[in-house]
MIKOLKOL-575259 format. One record per residue (C-alpha): residue number from 1; residue in three letters; chain; x, y, z. Coordinates in pm, whole numbers. Layout:
(NUM,'ala','A',(X,Y,Z));
...
This chain:
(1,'unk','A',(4379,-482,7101));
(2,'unk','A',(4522,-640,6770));
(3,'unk','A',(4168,-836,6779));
(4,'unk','A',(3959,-526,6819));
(5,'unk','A',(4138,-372,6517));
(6,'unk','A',(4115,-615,6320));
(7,'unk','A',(3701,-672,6387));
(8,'unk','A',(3668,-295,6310));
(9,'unk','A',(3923,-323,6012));
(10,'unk','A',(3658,-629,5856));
(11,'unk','A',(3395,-435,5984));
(12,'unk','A',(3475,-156,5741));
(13,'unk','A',(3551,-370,5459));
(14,'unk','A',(3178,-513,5475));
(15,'unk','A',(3047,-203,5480));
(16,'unk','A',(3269,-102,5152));
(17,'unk','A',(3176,-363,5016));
(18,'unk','A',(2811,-329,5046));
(19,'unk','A',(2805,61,4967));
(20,'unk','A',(3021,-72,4621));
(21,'unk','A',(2772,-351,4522));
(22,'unk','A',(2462,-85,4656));
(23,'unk','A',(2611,175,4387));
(24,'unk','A',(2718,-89,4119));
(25,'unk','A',(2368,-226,4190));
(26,'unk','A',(2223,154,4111));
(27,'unk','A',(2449,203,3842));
(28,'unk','A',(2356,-94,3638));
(29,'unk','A',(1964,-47,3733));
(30,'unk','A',(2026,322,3544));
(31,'unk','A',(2172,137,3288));
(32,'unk','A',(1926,-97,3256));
(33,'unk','A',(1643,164,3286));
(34,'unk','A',(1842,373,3024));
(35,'unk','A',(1878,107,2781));
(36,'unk','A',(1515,44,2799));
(37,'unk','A',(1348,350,2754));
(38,'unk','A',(1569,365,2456));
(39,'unk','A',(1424,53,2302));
(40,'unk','A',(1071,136,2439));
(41,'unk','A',(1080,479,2303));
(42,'unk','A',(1089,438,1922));
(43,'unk','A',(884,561,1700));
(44,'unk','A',(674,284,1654));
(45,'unk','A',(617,267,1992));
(46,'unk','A',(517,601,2025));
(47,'unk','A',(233,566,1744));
(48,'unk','A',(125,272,1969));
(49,'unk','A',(83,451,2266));
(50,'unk','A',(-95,728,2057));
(51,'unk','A',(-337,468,1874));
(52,'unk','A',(-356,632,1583));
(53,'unk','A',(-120,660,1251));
(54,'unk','A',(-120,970,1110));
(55,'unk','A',(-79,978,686));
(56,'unk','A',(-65,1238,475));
(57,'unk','A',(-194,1173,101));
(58,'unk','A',(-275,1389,-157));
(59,'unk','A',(-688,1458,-226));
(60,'unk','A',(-754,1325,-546));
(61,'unk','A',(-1050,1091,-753));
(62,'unk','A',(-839,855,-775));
(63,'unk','A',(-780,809,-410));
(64,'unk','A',(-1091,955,-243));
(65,'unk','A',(-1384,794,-429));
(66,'unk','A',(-1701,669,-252));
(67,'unk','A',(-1663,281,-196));
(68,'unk','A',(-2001,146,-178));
(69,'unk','A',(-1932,-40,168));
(70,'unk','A',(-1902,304,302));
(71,'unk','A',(-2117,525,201));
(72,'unk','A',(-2009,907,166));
(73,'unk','A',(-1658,803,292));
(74,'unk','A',(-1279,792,176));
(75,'unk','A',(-1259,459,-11));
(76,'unk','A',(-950,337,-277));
(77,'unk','A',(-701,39,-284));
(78,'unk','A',(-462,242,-132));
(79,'unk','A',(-659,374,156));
(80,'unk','A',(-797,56,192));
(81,'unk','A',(-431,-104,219));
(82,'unk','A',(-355,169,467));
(83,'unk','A',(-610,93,689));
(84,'unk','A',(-518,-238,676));
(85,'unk','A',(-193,-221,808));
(86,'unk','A',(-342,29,1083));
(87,'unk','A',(-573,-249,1184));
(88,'unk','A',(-285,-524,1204));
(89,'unk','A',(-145,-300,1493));
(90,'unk','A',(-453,-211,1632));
(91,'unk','A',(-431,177,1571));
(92,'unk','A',(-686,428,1434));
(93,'unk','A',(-611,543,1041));
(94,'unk','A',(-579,905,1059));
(95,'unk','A',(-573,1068,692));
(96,'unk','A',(-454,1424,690));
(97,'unk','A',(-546,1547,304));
(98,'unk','A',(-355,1820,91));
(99,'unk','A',(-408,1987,-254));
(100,'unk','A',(4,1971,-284));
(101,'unk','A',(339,1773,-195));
(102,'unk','A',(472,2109,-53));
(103,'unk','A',(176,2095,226));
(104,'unk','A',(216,1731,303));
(105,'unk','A',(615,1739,336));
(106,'unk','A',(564,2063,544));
(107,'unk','A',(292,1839,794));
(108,'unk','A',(606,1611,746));
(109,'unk','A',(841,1837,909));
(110,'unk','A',(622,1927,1208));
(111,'unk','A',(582,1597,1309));
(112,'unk','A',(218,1589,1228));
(113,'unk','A',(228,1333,999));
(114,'unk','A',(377,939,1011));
(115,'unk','A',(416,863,672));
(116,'unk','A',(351,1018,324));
(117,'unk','A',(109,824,66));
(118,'unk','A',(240,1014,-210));
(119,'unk','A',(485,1030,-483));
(120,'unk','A',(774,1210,-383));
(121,'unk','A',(1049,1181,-652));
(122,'unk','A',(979,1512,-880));
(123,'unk','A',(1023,1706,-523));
(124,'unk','A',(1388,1671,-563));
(125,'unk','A',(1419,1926,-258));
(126,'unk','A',(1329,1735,-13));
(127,'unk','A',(1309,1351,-119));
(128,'unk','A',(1615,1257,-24));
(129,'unk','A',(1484,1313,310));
(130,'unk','A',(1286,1034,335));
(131,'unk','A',(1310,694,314));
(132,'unk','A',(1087,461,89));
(133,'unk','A',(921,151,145));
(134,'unk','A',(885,-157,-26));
(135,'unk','A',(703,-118,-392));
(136,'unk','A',(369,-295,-301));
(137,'unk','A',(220,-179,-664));
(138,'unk','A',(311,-103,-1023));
(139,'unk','A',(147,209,-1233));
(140,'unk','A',(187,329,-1599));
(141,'unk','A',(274,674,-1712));
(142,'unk','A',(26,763,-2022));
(143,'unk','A',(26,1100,-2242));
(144,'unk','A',(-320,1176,-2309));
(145,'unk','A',(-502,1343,-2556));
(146,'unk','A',(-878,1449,-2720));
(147,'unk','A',(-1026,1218,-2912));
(148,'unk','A',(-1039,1407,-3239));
(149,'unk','A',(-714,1521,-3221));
(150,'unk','A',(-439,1440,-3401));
(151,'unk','A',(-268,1084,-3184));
(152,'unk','A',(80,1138,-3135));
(153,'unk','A',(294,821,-3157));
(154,'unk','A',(586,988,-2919));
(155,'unk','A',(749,1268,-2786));
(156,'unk','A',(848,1355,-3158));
(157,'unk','A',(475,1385,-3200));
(158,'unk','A',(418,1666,-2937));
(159,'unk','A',(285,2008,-3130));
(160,'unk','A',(82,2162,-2856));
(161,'unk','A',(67,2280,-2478));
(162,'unk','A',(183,1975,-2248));
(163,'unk','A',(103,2027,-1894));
(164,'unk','A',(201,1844,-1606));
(165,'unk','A',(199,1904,-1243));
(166,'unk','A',(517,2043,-1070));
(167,'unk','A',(695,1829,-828));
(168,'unk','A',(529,1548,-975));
(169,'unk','A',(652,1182,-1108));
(170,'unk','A',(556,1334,-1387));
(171,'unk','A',(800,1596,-1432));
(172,'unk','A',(1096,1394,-1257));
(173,'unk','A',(1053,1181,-1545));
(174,'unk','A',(1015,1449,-1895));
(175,'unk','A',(1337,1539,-1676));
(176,'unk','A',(1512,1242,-1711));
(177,'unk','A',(1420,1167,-2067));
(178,'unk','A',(1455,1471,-2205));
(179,'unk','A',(1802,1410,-2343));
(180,'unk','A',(1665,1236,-2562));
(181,'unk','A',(1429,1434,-2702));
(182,'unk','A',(1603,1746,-2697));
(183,'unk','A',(1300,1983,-2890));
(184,'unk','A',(1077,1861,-2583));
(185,'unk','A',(922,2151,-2415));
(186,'unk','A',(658,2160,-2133));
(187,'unk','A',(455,2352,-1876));
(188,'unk','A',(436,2275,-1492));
(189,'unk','A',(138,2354,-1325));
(190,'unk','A',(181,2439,-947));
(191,'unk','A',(-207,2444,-820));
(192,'unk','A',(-363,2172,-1080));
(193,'unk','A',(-331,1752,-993));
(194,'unk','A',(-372,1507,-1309));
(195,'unk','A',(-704,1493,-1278));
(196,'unk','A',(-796,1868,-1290));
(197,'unk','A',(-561,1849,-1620));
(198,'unk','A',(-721,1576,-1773));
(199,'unk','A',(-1037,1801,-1739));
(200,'unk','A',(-824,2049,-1929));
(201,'unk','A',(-744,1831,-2171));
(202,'unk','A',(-1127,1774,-2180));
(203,'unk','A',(-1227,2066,-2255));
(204,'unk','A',(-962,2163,-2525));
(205,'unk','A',(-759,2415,-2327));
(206,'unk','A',(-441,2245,-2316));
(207,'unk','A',(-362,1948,-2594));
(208,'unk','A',(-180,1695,-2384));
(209,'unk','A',(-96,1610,-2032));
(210,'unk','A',(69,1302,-1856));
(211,'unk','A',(-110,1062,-1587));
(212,'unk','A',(-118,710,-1427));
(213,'unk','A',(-323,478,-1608));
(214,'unk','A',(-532,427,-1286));
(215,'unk','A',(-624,807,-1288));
(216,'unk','A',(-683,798,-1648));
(217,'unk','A',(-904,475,-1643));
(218,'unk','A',(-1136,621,-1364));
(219,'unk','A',(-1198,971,-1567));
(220,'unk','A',(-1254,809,-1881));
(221,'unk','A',(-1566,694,-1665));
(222,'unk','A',(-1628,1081,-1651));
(223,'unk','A',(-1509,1201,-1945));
(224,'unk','A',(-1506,966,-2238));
(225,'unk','A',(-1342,1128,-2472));
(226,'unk','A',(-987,1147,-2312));
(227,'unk','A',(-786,896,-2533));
(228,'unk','A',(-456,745,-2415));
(229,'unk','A',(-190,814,-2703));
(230,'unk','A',(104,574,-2554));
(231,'unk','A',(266,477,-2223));
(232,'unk','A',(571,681,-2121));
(233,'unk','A',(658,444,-1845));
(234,'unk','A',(580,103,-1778));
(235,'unk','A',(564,-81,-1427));
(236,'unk','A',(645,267,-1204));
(237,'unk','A',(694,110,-877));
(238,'unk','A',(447,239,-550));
(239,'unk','A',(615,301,-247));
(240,'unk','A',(512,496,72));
(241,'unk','A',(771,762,255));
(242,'unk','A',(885,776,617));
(243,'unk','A',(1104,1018,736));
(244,'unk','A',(1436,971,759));
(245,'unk','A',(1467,1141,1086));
(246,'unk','A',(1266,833,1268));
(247,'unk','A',(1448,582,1361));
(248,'unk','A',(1351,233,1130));
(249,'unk','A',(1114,86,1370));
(250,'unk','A',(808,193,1195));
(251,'unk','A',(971,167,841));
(252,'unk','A',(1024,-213,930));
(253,'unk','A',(715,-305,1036));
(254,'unk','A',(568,-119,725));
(255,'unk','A',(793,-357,507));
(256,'unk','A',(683,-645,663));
(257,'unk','A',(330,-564,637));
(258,'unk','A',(376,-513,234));
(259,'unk','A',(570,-831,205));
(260,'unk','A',(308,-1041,393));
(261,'unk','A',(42,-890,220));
(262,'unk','A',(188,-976,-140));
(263,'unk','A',(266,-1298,-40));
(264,'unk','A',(-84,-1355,95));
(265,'unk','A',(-253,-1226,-161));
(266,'unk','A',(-414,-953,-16));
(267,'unk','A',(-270,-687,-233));
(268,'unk','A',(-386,-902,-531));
(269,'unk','A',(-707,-907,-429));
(270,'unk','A',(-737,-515,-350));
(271,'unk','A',(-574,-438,-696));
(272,'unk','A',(-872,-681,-848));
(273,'unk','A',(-1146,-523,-636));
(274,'unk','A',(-1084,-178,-696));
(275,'unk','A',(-892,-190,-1079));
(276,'unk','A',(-1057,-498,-1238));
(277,'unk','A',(-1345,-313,-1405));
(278,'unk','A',(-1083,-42,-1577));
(279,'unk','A',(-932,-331,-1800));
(280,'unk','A',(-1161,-273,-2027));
(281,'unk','A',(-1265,114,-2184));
(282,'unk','A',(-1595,148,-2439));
(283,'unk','A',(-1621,490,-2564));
(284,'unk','A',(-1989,462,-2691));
(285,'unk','A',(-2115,247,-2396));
(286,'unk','A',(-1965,508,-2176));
(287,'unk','A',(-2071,835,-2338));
(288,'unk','A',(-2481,637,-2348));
(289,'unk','A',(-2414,572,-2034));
(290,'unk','A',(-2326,898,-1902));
(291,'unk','A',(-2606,1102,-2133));
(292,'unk','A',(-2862,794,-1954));
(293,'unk','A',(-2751,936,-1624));
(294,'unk','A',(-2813,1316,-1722));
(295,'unk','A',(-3168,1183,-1910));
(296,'unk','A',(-3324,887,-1735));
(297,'unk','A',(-3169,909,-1440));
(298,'unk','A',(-3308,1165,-1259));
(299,'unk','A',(-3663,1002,-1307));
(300,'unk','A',(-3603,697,-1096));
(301,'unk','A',(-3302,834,-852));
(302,'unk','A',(-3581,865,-564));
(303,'unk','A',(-3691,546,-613));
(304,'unk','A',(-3377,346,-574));
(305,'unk','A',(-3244,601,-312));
(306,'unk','A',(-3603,526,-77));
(307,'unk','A',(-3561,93,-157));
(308,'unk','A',(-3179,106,-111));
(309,'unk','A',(-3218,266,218));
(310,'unk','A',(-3462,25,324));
(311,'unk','A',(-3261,-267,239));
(312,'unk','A',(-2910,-138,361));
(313,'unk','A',(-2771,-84,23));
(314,'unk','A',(-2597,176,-193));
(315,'unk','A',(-2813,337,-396));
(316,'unk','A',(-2567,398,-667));
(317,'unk','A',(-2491,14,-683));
(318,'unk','A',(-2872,-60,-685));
(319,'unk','A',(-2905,184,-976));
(320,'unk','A',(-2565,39,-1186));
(321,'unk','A',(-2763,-273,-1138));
(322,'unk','A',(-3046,-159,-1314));
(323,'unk','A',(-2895,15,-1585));
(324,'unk','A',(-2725,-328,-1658));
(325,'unk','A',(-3068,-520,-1669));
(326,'unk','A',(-3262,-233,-1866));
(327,'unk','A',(-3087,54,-1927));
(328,'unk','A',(-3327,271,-1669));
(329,'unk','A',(-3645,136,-1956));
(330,'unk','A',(-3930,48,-1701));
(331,'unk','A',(-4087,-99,-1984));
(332,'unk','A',(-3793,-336,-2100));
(333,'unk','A',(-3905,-707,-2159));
(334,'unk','A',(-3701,-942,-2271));
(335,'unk','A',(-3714,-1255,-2497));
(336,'unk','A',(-3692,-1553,-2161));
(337,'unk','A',(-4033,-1341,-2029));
(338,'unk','A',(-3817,-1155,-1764));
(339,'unk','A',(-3933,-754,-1737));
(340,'unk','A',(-3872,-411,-1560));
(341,'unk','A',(-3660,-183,-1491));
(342,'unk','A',(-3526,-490,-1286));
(343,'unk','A',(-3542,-740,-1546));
(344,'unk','A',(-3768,-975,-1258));
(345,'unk','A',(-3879,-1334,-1350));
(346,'unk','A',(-4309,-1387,-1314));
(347,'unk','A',(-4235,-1594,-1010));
(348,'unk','A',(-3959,-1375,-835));
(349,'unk','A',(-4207,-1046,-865));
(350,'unk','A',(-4465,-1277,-749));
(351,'unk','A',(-4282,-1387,-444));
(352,'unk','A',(-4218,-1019,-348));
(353,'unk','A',(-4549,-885,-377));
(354,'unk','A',(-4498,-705,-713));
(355,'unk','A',(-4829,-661,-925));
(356,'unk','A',(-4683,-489,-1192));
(357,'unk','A',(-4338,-551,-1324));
(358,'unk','A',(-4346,-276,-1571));
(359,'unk','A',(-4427,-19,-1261));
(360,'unk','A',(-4094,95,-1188));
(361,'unk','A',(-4124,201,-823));
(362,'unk','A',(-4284,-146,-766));
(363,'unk','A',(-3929,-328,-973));
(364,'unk','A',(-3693,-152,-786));
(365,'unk','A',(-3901,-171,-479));
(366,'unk','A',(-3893,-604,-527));
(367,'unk','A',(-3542,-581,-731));
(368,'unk','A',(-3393,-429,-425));
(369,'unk','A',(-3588,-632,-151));
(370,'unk','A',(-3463,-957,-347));
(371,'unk','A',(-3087,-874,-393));
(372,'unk','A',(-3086,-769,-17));
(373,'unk','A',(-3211,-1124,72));
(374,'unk','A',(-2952,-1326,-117));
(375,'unk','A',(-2717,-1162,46));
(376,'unk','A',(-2810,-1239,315));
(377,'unk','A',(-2810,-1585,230));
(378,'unk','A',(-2479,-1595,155));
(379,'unk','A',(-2252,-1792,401));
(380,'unk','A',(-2030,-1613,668));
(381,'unk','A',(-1765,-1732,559));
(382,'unk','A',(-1765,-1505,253));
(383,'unk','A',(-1575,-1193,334));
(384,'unk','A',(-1860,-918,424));
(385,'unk','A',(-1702,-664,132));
(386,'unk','A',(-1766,-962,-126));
(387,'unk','A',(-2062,-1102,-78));
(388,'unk','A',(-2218,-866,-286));
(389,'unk','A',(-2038,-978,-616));
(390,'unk','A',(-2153,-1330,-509));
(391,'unk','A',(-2531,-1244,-482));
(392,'unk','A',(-2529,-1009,-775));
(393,'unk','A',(-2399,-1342,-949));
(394,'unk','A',(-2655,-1542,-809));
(395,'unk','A',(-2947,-1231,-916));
(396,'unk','A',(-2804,-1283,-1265));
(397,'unk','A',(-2774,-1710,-1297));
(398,'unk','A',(-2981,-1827,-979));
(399,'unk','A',(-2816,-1988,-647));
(400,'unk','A',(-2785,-2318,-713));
(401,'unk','A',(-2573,-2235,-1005));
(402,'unk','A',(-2371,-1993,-734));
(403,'unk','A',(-2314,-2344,-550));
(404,'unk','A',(-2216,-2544,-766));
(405,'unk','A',(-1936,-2287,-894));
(406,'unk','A',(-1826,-2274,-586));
(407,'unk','A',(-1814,-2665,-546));
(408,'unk','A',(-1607,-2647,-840));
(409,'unk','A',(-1392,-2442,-738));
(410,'unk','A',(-1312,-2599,-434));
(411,'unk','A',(-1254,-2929,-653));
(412,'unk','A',(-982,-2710,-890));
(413,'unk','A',(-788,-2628,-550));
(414,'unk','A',(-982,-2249,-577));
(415,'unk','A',(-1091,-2050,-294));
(416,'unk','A',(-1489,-2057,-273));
(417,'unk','A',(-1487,-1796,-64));
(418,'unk','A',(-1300,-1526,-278));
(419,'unk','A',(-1518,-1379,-573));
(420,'unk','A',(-1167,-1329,-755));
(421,'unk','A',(-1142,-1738,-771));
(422,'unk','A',(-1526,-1819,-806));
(423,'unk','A',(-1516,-1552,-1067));
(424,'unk','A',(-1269,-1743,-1288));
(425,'unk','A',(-1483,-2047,-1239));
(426,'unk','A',(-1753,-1941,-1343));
(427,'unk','A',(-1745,-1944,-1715));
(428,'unk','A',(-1641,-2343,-1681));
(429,'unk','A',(-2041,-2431,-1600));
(430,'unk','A',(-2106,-2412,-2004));
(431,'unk','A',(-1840,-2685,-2041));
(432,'unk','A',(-1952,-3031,-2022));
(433,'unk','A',(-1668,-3164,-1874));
(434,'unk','A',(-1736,-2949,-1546));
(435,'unk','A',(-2115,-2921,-1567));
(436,'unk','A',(-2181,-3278,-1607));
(437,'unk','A',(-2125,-3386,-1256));
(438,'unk','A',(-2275,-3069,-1125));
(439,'unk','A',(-2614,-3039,-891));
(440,'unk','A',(-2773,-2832,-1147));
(441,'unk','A',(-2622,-2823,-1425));
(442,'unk','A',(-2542,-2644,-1747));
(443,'unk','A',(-2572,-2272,-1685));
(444,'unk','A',(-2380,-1961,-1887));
(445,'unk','A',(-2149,-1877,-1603));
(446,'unk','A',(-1977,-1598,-1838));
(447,'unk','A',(-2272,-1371,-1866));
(448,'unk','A',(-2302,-1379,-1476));
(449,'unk','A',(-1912,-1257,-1456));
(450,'unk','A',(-1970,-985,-1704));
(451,'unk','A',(-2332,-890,-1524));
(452,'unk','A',(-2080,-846,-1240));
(453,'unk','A',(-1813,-654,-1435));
(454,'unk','A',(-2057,-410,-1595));
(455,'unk','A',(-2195,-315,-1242));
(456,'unk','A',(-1899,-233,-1105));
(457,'unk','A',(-1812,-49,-1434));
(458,'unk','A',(-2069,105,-1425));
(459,'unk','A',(-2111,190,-1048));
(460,'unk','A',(-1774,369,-1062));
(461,'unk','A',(-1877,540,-1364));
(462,'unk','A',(-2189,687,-1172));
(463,'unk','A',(-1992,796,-858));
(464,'unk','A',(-1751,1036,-1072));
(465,'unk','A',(-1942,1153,-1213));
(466,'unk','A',(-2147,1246,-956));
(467,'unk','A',(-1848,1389,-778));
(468,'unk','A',(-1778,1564,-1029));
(469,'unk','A',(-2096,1735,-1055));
(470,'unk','A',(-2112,1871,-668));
(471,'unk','A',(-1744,2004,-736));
(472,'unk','A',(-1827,2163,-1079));
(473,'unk','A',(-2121,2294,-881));
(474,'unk','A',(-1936,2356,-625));
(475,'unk','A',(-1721,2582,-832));
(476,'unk','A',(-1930,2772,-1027));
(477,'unk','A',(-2133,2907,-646));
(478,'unk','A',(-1783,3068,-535));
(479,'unk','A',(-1746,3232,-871));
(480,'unk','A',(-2107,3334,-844));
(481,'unk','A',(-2045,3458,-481));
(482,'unk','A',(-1697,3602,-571));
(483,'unk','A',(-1899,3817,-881));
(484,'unk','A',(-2189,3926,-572));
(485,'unk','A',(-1944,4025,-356));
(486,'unk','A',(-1745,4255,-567));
């Protein structure tokens, strides 16, 4: 009996025991499960699964102009960055655009948005909501004025209408310095950017406004006669904005994105490809240059629009080319025997079927057809949105002198395949030290580096202002329709 009670007594234990360790066994699976879909579910995670980051950035010049690898899209070092770090994590870039900070931080709020590609710090309602990234680029503050006007040397200066936009850096700034210039006054503009009050300042209706140096570089391309008067802050750090209602996960990996790509040198290399050409500003070049594209222009546009098509190109690059060579003159010959409106040597126009170099469908017909095929004859190796720079180079001084520059390079511990390097090499093939052990030679590597600058100079110059023109135009149909339907 004592047995029997004692069997059932163990009996019962063991099946405690197991209904204990089945539970505990449950409990810590919950746990477990718990824990992870906690760690799974962050936000980065969720922007994973969704393949596709969502930013919100302001629509602007400075950040929307054509880029001529993509024809009639968004292009800009800080799209380009953007993308980018979409691509390292395998997502779709997903720009939502707004005319104000009030619209984006609103997208903000409803989720619809990741991150904000926009200054925040003059919204002083809302910034402190967000959290910033690392800088990853430095801009200037300018005031800028008419030339004609009377320069002002600082804010002592100011005897006129200064107009900024509200919210902006701009006015989070006058803010903060104001103390110290205490008979400072200013107006804030709540529906115009910089750029639509540069074009103000353009066209004499207000007498000074504030703006990046970036924004101001690009529509002195457009409007020549905006003058900078003096910087109002130097080295303005560039940072994007997450909310702070994520959790850090996709604020982390953004950091370490920026980090890698300054140490890398990509970031370098963006700021070169896309600011380089604004280091330099010529009023009179600029304003020719312009009148040439209301003038001349429109004479040969077809032409290079029909040959750039063929031959894959932009037909705004193909037409900053020529402008470089011969100023649009289809007659232009020049004192080494080459002629056009594409500057071609006897034997190149000869080896592409031209007849007549002073015809200037047939030049930018062979001009087009022979820059297409040096690209293509430029190694793989070259980054696809550089090889251009390299064969516009080798146009300008030949390919063998391309080759041995980037021999050269490679001896000076230079990348061959980055145009940034090769470009800095380039001038060292006039020195006799350097060209003296070289395949071919001697050659004037500094007129192919500014042949290269001027295009792109020039190029950008061209796309403002031809943006500028279907948005002027633009404008003045929904006045016209406005006036037709009242």
């Amino acid at each position: 009996m004592l047995k029997k009670i004692a069997l059932k007594r163990g009996s019962l234990a063991i099946i405690i025991f197991i209904i204990l360790a089945i539970t505990s066994a449950l409990c810590y699976k919950e746990s477990i499960g718990a824990s992870f879909n906690k760690d799974y579910n962050t936000t980065l995670n969720q922007i994973i699964e969704r393949k596709e980051l969502r930013v919100g950035m302001l629509r602007s010049l400075t950040t929307l102009y054509i880029d001529y690898r993509n024809p009639n899209q968004a292009g800009g070092f800080e799209y380009e960055l953007l993308k980018r770090f979409a691509d390292s994590l395998e997502l779709k870039l997903k720009i939502t655009f707004a005319s104000n900070l009030t619209e984006l931080i609103e997208k903000s709020k409803q989720g619809k948005i990741d991150l904000i590609a926009a200054e925040l710090k003059g919204y002083a309602l809302d910034v402190d909501n967000f959290n910033t990234s690392a800088p990853f680029h430095q801009t200037t503050l300018q005031l800028v004025y008419r030339k004609g006007s009377i320069k002002p040397y600082s804010f002592d200066d100011i005897k006129g209408n200064l107009t900024i936009a509200k919210n902006s850096l701009q006015s989070y700034v006058l803010a903060n310095i104001q103390p110290d210039f205490p008979q400072l006054s200013w107006n804030e503009s709540e529906v115009l950017n910089q750029e639509e009050l540069l074009k103000l300042v353009e066209d004499q209706d207000i007498d000074y406004t504030i703006a990046s140096n970036r924004t101001t570089a690009i529509m002195q391309r457009i409007y020549p006669a905006l003058t900078v008067a003096f910087d109002v802050v130097n080295n303005q750090p560039k940072t994007w904005y997450l909310p702070k209602s994520q959790d850090n996960s996709l604020l982390n990996q953004v950091n370490q994105f920026i980090n890698k790509s300054l140490s890398d040198g990509t970031i370098k290399k963006l700021e070169y490809h896309y600011f380089n050409y604004m280091n330099k500003f010529d009023f009179v070049d600029t304003r020719a240059f312009l009148r040439a594209i209301e003038k001349s222009l429109p004479k040969y546009q077809a032409f290079f629009e029909q040959y750039a098509q063929v031959n894959d190109l932009d037909w705004k690059l193909l037409a900053s080319m020529a402008y470089q060579e011969s100023h649009w003159n289809p007659k232009a010959i020049s004192s080494t025997g080459v002629r056009g409106i594409m500057m071609l040597t006897k034997s190149t126009a000869e080896s592409l079927g031209v007849t007549n170099r002073l015809d200037a469908q047939q030049s930018i017909n062979g001009g087009s057809t022979y820059l297409k095929s040096i690209i293509n004859r430029m190694p793989k190796s070259i980054p696809k949105e550089e090889r251009v720079w390299f064969a516009l180079a080798a146009y300008n001084m030949g390919m063998g002198h391309l080759w041995d520059a980037r021999t050269l390079a490679s001896q000076l511990n230079k990348n061959p395949e980055s145009w940034q390097d090769v470009r800095q090499i380039l001038p060292l093939l006039s020195e006799e030290e350097y060209y003296s052990d070289l395949r071919y030679g001697f050659a004037r590597g500094y007129q192919a580096v500014h042949f290269v600058d001027s295009i792109q100079k020039y190029y950008m110059s061209l796309v403002g202002y031809l943006i500028e023109k279907e948005y002027r135009q633009k404008y003045i149909n929904e006045k016209a329709n406005q006036v037709t339907s009242q």
